[in-house]
Structure formats: C-alpha cells, structure tokens
C-alpha positions in Angstrom: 16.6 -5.5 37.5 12.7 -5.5 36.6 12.8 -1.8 35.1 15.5 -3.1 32.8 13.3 -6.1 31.7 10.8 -3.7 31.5 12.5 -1.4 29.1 13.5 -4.2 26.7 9.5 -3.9 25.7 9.1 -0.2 25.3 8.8 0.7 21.7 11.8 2.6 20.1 13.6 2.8 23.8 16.8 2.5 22.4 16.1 5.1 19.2 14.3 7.8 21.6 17.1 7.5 24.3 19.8 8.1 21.5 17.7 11.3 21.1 18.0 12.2 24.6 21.7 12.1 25.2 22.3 13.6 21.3 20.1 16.6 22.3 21.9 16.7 25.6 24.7 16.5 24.2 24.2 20.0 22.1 23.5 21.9 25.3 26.6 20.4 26.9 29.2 19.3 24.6 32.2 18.8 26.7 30.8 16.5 29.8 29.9 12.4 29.1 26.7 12.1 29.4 24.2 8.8 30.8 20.7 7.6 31.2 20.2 5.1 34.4 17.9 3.7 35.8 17.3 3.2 39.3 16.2 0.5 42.0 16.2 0.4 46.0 19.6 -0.7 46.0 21.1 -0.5 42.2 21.6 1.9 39.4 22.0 0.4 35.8 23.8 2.3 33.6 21.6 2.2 30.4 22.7 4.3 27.9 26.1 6.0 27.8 26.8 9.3 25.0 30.0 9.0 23.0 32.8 10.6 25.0 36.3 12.3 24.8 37.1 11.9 28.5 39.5 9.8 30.7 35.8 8.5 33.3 35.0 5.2 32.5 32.1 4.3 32.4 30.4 1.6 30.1 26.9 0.5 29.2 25.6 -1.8 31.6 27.8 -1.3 34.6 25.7 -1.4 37.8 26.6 0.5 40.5 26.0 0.2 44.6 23.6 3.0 44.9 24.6 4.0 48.2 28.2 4.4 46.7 26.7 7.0 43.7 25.9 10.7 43.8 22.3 10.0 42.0 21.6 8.6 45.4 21.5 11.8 47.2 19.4 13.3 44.3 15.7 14.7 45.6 13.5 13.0 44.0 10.7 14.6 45.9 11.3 17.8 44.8 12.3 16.9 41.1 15.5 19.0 41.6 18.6 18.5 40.1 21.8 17.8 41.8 25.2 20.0 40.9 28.4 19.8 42.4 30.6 22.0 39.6 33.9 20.9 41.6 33.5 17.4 43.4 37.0 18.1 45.3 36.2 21.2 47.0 32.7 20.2 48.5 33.3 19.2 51.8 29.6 16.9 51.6 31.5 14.6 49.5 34.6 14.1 51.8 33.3 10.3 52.0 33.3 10.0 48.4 36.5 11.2 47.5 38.6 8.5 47.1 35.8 6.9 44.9 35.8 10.4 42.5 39.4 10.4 42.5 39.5 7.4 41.2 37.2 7.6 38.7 38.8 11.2 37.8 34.9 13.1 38.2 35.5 16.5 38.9 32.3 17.4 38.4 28.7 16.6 37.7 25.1 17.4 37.3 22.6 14.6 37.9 18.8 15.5 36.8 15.8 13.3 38.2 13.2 11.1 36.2 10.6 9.6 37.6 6.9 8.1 36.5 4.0 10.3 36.4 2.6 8.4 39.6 6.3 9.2 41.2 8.1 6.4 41.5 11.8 6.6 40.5 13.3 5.7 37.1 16.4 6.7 36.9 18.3 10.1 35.8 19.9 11.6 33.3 23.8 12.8 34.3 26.6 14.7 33.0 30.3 13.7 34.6 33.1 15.2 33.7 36.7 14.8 34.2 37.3 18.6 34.8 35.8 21.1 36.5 32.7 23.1 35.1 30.4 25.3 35.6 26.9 24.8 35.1 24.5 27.7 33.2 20.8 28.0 34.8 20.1 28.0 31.0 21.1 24.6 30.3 20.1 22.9 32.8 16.8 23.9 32.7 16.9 23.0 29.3 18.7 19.5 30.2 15.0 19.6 32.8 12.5 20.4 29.6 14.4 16.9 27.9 14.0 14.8 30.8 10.2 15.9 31.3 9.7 14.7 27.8 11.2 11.5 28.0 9.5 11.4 31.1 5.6 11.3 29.2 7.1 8.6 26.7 8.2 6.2 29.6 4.4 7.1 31.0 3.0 6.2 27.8 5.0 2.8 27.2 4.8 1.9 31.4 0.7 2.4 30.4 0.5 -0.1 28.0 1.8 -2.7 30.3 0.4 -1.8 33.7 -3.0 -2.4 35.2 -4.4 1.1 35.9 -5.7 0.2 39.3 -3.1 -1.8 41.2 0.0 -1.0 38.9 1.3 -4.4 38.5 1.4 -5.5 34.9 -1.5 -6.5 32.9 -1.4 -9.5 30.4 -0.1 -8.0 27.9 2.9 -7.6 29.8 2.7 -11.3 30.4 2.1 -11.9 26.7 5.0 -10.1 25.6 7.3 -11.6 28.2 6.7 -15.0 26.8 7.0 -14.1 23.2 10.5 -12.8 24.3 11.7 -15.2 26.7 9.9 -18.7 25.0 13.4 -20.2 25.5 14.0 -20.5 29.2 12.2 -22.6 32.1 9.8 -20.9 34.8 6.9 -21.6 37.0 3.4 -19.6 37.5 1.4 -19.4 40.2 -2.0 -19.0 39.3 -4.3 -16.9 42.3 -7.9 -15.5 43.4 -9.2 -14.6 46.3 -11.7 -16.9 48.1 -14.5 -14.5 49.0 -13.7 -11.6 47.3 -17.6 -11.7 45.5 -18.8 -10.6 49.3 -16.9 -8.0 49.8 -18.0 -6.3 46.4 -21.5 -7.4 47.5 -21.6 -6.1 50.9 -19.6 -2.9 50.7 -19.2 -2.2 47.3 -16.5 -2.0 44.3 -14.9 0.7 45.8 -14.2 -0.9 49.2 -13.4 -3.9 46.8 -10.8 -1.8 44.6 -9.2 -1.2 48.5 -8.5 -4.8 49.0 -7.3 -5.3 45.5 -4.4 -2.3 45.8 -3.6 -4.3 49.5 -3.2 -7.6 47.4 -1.3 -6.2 44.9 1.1 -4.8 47.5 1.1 -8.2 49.4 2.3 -9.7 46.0 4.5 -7.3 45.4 5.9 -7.6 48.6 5.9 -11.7 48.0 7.9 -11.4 44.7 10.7 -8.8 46.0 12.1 -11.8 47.9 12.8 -14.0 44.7 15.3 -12.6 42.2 13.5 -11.1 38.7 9.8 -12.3 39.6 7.1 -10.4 38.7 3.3 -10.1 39.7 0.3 -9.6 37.0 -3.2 -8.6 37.3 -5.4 -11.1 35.0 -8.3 -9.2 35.7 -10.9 -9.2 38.7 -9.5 -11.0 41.3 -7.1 -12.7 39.4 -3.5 -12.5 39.9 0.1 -14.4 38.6 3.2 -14.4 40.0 5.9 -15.6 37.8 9.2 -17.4 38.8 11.9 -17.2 36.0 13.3 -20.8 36.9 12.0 -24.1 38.4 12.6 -25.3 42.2 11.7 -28.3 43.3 8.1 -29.8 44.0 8.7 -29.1 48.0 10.2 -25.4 47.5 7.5 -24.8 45.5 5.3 -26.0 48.4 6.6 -24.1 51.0 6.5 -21.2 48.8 3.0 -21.2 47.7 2.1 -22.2 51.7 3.9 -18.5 52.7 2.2 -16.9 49.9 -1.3 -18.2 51.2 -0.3 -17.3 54.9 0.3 -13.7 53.7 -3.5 -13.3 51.9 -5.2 -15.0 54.7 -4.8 -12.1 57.5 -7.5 -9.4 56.7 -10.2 -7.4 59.0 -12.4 -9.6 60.4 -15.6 -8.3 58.1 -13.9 -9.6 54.8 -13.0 -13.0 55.8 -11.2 -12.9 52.6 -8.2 -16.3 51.7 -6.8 -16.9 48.7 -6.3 -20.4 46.3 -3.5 -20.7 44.1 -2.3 -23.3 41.3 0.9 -24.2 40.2 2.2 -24.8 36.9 6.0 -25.3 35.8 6.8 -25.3 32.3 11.4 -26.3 30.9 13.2 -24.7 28.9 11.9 -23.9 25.0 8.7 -25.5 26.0 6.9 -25.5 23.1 3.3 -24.7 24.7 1.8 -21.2 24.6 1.1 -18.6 27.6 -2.6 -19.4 27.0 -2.2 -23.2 27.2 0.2 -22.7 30.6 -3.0 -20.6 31.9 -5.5 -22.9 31.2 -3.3 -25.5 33.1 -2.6 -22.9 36.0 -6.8 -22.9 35.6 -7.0 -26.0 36.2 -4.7 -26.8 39.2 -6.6 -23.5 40.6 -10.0 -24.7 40.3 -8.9 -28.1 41.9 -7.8 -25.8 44.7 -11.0 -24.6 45.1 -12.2 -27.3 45.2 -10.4 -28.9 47.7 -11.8 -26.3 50.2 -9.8 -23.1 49.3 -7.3 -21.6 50.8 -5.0 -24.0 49.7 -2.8 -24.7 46.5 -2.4 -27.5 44.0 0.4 -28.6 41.4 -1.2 -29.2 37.3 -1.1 -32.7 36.8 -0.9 -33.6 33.3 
C-alpha cells in the first residue's frame, strides 16, 4: 500500500502513534485499541495497543475493506461509528458470522483523514464484550485524532507538490536513499506544448492542465502495483516502477501512457515525450545520475519529433 510506504518517511511516526493509542488508551482502558490506514479496497492494520482480550488482531494484518466495519464509517461527515453491542444490531446481520468469529462485541471506529479530505485511516476500539460508549470519551478519543490529524498534514506537506499533490522530489530522494537495494525503472515526462498554453491563456489556465496531468498519471500508475507519480517541477513529471519488465513491456507501456496525454481540447494541442531509464538491483548510481540519464533519453525524444519515447542508451 502507497500510504504505508509513505509513512515509513514521516518523522517520529512510530513514536507519535505510540502516543496516540497510550493516550487512548487512558480514556478507554478496557477495549484494544488500533490505528489503520486505509485504501480503495484495503485496510492495514498499523499500529496495534497492548491488549488483555481474546480479538486477534496483529500488526500488519490487512483486511478486505468491504468485509470491515471502518468501511461503513462517514468520512464525509467526520463522524464516528459505534455499535456498543455488535450482536443485537440488526445492520450487521451480514457480518455476524465474521464478529463471531473474531469474538467483537463491540466497537467504536473514529475517522482520520488529510486536511484536503482524502482518507487515512482510523483509529478503533474493539472489544470482546459489550460496552458502552460515554459522549465524553469519545469526543475526547475525536480531539486525539484531530491532532494526529495536523501531524500527518505537516509530514504529507513535506513530500507533496502543493499544486497537483503528487510527490515532490524530495519524496523521490528519500525513496532512493531507502530503497538503494532493489531494481526499478523511471519514466522521465513533459509535455510537448505546454510553453503555449502558459503563453496564450495564462498560468492559471496552465495550473488547470497540470492538476488534469497529474490525475492522468495517477490514473496511469494505479494499474501497476506500488508505482508512484512525482512532480519534478514545471512540466515535468516521473513515474516510477519498483521492478524491471522487459524492453517490449516497457514499450507498450510507455505507448499507453503517451496515448493517455495526447487527447486534450482542441486549443491546447498539448502531447507529451517521455524517456526511459532502468536501473538492477543495488545499483550503485545516484537518483541524480538516473535523472540525467532519464534527461537524456527525454531530450532524444524530443528530438525525434515528440510525442514519442525513447530507452537511455549508455
């Protein structure tokens, strides 16, 4: 899951979410209490408090998120989710073979999400009897999670671009410090024609197509498992693959990921160029060196007559 890769960066993650569940803990001593984070179809359990209680649950288990209670959590509305005796609410007559089994008589499952709204996860309390649930607390348990919710802004800030909110290259940095040991490819991108639109209509109709891009990319990368798109700067984008295909995959990738910038309102006549550079496993050159190769394979591109991709030939 991205968000998890994402959270190995954050500063103190471990240390503050600790905090979290110690401080939840206090206000409700006698349930188990978790941090997760969530994706469209997964939640991750990432940090787990000590408990007494016959659930089990461990750090790391990932769950079908259609089979969960967090999913039917509000995220909309910020509003927690409390069900004080699982077996007697008739909403949860599909789940209750799944409860039984995992002995949840109750729970309490509060929403965290991003500043900009997009989901991260929750904070729960499960418990293997039934309880009841003071307004006190959980508004209390509310006032935590709105605090770790500012410190997962501040940390997501340093590693996203502030206008497209894909990560910046400090993200990309980072990731390569961590991860010098495995194999991956990069696809280096602008946009052919991009300088126009700027020109003719102005940054702000230019910031427009570069939130659209971003998207695209996104978009592009949620088909291939743990890529991730970066904003370089300008018009400048990467996607990154963690693994190497071969030459022709690579191909027929890059040819789908020119076929979905090439399709734009008539007035922008807007394409895109992209090089390709694939580096093995504890490769031994640096990001910047890998960039200046992805440079190079780009300009050839443009070269070429745009709108096309090339492989760096060393």
């Amino acid at each position: 899951m991205t968000t998890f890769q994402e959270l190995e960066m954050y500063k103190n993650f471990d240390e503050l979410a600790n905090d979290v569940l110690d401080l939840a803990k206090e206000i409700l001593p006698d349930q188990l209490l978790f941090l997760s984070s969530i994706s469209d179809t997964q939640q991750l359990i990432l940090k787990l408090s000590n408990n007494n209680t016959s659930i089990v649950v461990t750090e790391g288990m990932v769950f079908n998120l259609e089979e969960t209670l967090c999913n039917r959590i509000d995220f909309e509305k910020k509003q927690p989710l409390i069900y004080e005796d699982t077996m007697s609410e008739s909403s949860l007559a599909n789940f209750k073979d799944t409860l039984e089994n995992a002995n949840v008589k109750s729970y309490l499952g509060i929403p965290i999400s991003f500043v900009n709204g997009d989901k991260f996860g929750t904070l729960c309390a499960v418990n293997d009897e039934v309880t009841r649930f003071d307004e006190k607390s959980v508004q209390l348990l509310q006032r935590i999670v709105r605090m770790f919710s500012y410190y997962l802004d501040l940390e997501r800030f340093a590693y996203k671009d502030s206008l497209t909110d894909l990560y910046n290259r400090r993200y990309l940095s980072t990731f390569f410090e961590d991860n010098h040991h495995t194999e991956g490819v990069i696809f280096f991108l602008d946009l052919d024609g991009f300088k126009k639109v700027n020109d003719l209509y102005g940054h702000d109709e230019g910031d427009i197509v570069l939130k659209e891009v971003a998207r695209r990319l996104k978009a592009f990368a949620s088909e291939h498992e743990d890529a991730f798109v970066v904003r370089l700067g300008g018009d400048e984008f990467i996607i990154h693959f963690p693994y190497m295909s071969s030459k022709e995959k690579l191909a027929e990738q890059a040819r789908r990921l020119l076929d979905s910038l090439s399709t734009w309102d008539a007035k922008y006549r807007l394409s895109a160029s992209v090089g390709i550079v694939t580096y093995p496993k504890n490769c031994t050159i640096d990001v910047k060196t890998l960039l200046k190769h992805a440079d190079s394979a780009l300009y050839q591109a443009k070269t070429a007559g745009r709108n096309t991709y090339k492989f760096f030939e060393s």
